[in-house]
C-alpha positions as CSV (number, residue, x, y, z in Angstrom):
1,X,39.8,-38.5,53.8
2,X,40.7,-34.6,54.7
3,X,43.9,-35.2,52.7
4,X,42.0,-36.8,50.0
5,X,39.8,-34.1,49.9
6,X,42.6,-31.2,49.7
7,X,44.8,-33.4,47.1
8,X,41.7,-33.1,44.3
9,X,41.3,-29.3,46.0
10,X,45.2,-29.0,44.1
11,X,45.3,-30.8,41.5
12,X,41.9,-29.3,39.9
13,X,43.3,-25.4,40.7
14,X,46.5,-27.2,38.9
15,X,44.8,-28.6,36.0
16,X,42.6,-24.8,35.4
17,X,45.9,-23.1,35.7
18,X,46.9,-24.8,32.1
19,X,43.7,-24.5,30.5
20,X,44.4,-22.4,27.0
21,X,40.7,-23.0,25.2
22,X,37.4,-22.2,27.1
23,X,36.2,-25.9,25.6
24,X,38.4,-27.7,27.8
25,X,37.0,-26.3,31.4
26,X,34.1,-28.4,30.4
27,X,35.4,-31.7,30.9
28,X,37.5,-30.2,34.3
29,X,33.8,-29.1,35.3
30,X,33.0,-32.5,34.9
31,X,35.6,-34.5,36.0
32,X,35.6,-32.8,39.5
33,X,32.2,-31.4,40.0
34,X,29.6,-33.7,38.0
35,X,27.4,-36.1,39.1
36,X,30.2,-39.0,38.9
37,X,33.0,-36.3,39.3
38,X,35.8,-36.9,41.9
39,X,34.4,-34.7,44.9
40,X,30.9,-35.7,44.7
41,X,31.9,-39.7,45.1
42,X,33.7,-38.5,48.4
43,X,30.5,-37.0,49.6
44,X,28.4,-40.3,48.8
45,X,31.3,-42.2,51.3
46,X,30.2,-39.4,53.9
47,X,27.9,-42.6,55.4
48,X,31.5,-44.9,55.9
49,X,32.6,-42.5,58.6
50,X,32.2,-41.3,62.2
51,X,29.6,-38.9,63.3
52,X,32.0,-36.4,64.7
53,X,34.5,-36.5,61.0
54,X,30.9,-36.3,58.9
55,X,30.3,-32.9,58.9
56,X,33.4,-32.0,58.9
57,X,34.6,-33.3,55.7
58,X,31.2,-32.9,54.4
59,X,31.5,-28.7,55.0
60,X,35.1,-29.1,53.4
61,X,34.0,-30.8,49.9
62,X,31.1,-28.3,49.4
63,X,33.5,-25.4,50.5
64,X,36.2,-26.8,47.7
65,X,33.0,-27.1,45.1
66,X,32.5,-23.7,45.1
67,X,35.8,-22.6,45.5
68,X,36.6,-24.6,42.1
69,X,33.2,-23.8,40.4
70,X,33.9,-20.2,40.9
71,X,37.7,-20.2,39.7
72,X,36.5,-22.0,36.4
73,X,33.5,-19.6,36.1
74,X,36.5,-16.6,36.0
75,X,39.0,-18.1,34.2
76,X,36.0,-19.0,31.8
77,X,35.1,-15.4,31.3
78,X,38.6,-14.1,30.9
79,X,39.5,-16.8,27.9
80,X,36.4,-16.0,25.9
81,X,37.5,-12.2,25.9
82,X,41.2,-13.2,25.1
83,X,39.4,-15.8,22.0
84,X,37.1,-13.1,20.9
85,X,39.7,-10.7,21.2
86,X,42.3,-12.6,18.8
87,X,38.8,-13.9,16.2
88,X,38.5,-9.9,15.9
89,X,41.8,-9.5,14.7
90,X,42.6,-12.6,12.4
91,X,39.0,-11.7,10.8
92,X,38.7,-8.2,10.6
93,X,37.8,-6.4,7.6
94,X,39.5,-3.9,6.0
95,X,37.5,-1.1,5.3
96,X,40.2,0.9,3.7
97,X,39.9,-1.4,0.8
98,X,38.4,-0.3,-2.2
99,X,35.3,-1.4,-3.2
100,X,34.7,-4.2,-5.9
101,X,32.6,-3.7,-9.0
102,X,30.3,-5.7,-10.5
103,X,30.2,-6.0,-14.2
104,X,26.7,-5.7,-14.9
105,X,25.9,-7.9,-18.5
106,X,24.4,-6.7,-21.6
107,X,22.0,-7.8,-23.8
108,X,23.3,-10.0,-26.6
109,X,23.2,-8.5,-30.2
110,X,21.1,-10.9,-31.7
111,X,18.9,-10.1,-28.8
112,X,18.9,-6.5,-29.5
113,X,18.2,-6.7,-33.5
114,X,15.0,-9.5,-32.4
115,X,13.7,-7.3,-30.0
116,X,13.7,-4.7,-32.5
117,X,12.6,-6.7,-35.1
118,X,9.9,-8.4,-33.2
119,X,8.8,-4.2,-32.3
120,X,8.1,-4.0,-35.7
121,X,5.9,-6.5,-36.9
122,X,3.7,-6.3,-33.4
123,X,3.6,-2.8,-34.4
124,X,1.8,-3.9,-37.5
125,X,-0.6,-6.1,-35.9
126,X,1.6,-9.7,-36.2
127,X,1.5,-12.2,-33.4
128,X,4.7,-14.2,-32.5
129,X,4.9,-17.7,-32.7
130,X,7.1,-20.8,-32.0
131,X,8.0,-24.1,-32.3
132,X,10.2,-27.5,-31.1
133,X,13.9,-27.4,-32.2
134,X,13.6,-31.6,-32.9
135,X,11.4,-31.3,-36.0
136,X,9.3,-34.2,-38.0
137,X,10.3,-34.6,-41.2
138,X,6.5,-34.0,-42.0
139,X,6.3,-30.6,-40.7
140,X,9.9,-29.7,-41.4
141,X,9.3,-30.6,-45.2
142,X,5.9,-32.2,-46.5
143,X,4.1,-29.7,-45.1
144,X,6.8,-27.2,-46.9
145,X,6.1,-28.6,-50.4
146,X,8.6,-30.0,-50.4
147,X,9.3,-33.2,-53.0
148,X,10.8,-36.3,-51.6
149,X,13.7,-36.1,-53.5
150,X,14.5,-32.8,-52.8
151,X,18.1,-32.2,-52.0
152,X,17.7,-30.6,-48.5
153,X,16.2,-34.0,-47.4
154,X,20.0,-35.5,-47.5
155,X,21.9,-36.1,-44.5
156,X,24.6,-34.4,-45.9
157,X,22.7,-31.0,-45.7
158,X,20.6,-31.9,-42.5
159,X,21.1,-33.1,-39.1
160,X,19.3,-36.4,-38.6
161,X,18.4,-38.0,-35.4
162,X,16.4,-40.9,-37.3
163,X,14.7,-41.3,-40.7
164,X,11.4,-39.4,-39.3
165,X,13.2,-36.8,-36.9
166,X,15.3,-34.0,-37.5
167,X,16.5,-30.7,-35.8
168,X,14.6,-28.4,-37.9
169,X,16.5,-26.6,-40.4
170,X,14.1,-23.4,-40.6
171,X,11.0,-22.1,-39.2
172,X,9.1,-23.0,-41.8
173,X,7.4,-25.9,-39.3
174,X,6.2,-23.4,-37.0
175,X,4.3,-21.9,-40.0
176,X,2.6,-25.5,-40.8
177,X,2.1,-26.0,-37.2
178,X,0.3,-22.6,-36.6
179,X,-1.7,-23.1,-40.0
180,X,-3.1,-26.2,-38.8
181,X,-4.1,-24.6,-35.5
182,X,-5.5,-21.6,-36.9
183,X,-7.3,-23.0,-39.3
184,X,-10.1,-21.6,-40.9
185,X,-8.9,-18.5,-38.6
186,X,-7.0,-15.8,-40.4
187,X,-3.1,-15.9,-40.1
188,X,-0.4,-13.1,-39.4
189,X,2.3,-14.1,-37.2
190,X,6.5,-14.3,-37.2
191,X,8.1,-17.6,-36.2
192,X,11.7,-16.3,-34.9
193,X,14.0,-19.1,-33.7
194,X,17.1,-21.2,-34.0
195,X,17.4,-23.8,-36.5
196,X,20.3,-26.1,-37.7
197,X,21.8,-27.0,-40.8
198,X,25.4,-29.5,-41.9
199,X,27.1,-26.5,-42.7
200,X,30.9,-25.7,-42.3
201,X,31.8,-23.1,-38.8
202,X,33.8,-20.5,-40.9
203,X,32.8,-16.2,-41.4
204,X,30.2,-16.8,-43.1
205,X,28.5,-20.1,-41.9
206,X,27.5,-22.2,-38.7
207,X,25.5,-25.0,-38.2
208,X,23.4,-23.4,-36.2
209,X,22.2,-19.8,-36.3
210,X,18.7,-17.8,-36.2
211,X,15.9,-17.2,-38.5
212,X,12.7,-15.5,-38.6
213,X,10.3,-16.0,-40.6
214,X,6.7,-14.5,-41.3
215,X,3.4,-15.5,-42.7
216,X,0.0,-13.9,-43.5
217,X,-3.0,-15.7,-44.6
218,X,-6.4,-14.4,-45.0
219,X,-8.9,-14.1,-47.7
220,X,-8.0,-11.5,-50.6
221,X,-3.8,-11.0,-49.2
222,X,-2.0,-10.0,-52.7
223,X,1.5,-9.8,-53.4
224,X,1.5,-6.1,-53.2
225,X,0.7,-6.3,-49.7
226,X,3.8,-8.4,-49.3
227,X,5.8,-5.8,-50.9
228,X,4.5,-2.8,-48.6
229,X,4.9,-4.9,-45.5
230,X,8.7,-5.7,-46.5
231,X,9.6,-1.8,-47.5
232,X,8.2,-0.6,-43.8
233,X,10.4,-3.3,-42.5
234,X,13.3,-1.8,-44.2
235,X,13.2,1.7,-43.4
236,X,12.3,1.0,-40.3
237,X,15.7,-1.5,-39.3
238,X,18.1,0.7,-41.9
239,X,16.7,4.1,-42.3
240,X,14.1,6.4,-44.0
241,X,15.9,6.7,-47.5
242,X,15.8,2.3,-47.3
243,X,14.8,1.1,-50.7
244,X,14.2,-2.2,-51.7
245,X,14.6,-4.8,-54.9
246,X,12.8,-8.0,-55.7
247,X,14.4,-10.7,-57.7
248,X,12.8,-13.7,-59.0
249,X,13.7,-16.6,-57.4
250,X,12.8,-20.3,-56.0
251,X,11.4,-21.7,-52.8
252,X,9.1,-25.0,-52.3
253,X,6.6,-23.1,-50.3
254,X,5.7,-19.6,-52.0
255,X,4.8,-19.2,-56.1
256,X,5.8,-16.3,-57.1
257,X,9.4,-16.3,-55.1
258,X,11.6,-13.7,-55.0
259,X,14.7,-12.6,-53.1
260,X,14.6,-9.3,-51.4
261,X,17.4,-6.5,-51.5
262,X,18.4,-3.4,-49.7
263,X,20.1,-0.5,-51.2
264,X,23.7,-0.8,-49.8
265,X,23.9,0.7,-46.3
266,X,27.2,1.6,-46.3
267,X,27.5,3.2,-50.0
268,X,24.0,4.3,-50.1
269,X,23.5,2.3,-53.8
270,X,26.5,3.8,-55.1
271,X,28.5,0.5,-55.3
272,X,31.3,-0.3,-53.1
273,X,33.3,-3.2,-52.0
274,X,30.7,-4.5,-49.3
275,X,27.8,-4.8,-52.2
276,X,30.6,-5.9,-54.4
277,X,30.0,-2.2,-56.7
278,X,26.3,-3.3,-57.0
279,X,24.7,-0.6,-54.4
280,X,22.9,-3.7,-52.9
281,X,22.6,-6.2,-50.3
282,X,20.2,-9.4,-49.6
283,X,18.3,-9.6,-46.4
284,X,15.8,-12.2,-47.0
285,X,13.7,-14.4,-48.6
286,X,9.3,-14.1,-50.0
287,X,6.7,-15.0,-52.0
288,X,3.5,-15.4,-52.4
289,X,2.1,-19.3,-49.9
290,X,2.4,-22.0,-52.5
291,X,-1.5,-23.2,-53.2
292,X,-0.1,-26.6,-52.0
293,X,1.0,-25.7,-48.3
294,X,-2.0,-24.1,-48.2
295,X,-3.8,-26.9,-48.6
296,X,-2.4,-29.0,-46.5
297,X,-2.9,-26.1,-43.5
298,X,-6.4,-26.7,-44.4
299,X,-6.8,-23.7,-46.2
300,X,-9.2,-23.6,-49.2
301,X,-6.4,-21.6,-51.8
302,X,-9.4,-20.6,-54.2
303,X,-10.7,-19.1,-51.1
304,X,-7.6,-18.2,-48.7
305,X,-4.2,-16.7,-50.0
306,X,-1.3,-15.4,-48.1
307,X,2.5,-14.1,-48.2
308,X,5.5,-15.6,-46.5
309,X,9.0,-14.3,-45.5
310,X,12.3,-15.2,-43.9
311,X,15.4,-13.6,-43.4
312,X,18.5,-14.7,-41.0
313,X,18.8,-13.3,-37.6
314,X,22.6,-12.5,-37.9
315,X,22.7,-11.3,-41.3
316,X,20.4,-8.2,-40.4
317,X,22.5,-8.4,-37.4
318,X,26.2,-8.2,-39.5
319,X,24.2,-5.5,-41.6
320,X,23.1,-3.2,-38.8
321,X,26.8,-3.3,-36.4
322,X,29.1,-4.6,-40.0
323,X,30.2,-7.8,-37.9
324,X,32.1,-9.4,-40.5
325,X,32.4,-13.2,-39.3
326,X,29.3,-14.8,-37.9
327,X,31.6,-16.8,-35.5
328,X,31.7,-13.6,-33.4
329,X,28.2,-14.2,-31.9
330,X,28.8,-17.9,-30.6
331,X,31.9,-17.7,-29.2
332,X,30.9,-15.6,-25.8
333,X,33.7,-13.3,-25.8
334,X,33.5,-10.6,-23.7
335,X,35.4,-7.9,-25.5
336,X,33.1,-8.3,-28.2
337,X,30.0,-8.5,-26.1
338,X,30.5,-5.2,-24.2
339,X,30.4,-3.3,-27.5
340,X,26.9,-3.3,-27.3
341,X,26.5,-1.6,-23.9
């Protein structure tokens, strides 16, 4: 059994001599060493022989246990320095390197002319309001004054998702909405937000885009009030010297209506080729609530009246940075975006 004992003695110094990984003196631990390892099932045949050859082979195995238990303990320590050594080196960093930047974003433009927009009417006491995207064709138009037969109720012109619901094609809804909330309260708030229409995607149209509209209502609100409200607006986007021009126009929902212009920004009303030699420029849409939509707010119109606005997010926008194609503001593109750092 002596011979026994110093053939394992070799073989397990042999087998730690070709050890390259630190994980593998594990299973040499165990295969000599553990509790069903080769040395300890000698010592449990101790009982097979003589008194005289027990403790002598018995001294021997525990003498090779340690011996081997210490060799794997070294060669343990010296191959996690060599595989720390060579993880330092094939994952260093180099700090020599330049640093990277991070580009920081910037607000959008449409962002910047809302936010500046939305400054102004909170300045002058207006609350903001909004509204679903998906629109009922009540709100979107009934509620509008609008006639059932009115063109903008063809598919052709709006987006559809069934004969009752629609993706709104204005703000207009949030007005109805907030009238029918508010109601006998007064009324002054702006209804900013995206709305949808059939339209071709070329400079000057997109099916989708960004409106804002505003409504007043309150007992004794006259049209001059309207007009007063709409020149602070102006000089306060495009400039002290700002003046404005009403036109008579149409809309279902206001009586008087009138389109609203600017004097030219970039001739000052001189005429040029922007304002076509006319010196001006349309922002927006107004009027005076139609006694109808009133009505069905809940609003008593030989007691209540009220004024209404809208105008197009990216056409103050185009006015304010002249952006000449309205395509520039959906298509993400960083060179253009970083302009307005």
């Amino acid at each position: 059994m002596k011979e026994q004992v110093i053939a394992l003695k070799n073989e397990a110094l042999e087998s730690i001599k070709n050890i390259t990984h630190s994980k593998d003196l594990e299973d040499i631990r165990i295969k000599y060493l553990g509790k069903k390892g080769e040395l300890t099932s000698i010592l449990k045949q101790l009982g097979t022989l003589s008194a005289d050859e027990r403790p002598v082979v018995g001294g021997m195995v525990n003498e090779i246990k340690n011996e081997i238990e210490n060799i794997i303990n070294e060669t343990l320590k010296k191959l996690v320095n060599k595989e720390l050594n060579e993880k330092l080196v094939n994952e260093k960093i180099d700090i020599t390197l330049d640093g990277r930047k991070t580009h920081s974003g910037v607000k959008h433009p449409l962002r910047i002319v809302l936010d500046e927009i939305e400054e102004v009417f909170l300045g002058l006491g207006f609350d903001i309001a909004e509204g679903p995207e998906i629109e009922s064709d009540y709100y979107n138009f009934k509620a509008m004054n609008f006639e059932d037969d009115h063109p903008a109720r063809d598919a052709q012109d709006t987006l559809y998702v069934n004969k009752e619901v629609l993706f709104r094609t204005h703000t207009s809804p949030v007005q109805a909405r907030t009238m029918k909330l508010k109601c006998p309260d007064p009324i002054r708030v702006i209804c900013p937000g995206r709305v949808f229409r059939r339209d071709a995607i070329d400079p000057t149209h997109s099916p989708q885009f960004h409106q804002i509209e505003g409504l007043v209502v309150d007992k004794n609100v006259k049209f001059s009030d309207l007009i007063g409200t709409l020149e602070l607006f102006a000089k306060r986007m495009f400039g002290d010297n700002m003046k404005i021009r009403l036109r008579p126009s149409f809309f279902p929902f206001t009586e008087p209506s009138v389109e609203v212009d600017v004097s030219c920004i970039f001739c000052g009303g001189k005429g040029c080729s922007f304002c076509k030699q006319s010196g001006w420029l349309e922002i927006l849409g107004a009027g005076s609530v139609h006694p109808n939509v009133l009505r069905m707010g809940g609003y008593d119109p030989d007691i209540y009246s009220g004024f209404a606005f809208g105008m197009g997010l990216e056409r103050i926008t185009e006015l304010i940075y002249q952006i000449n194609d309205i395509r520039y503001f959906f298509e993400n593109d960083i060179r253009f975006l970083h302009q307005f750092k």
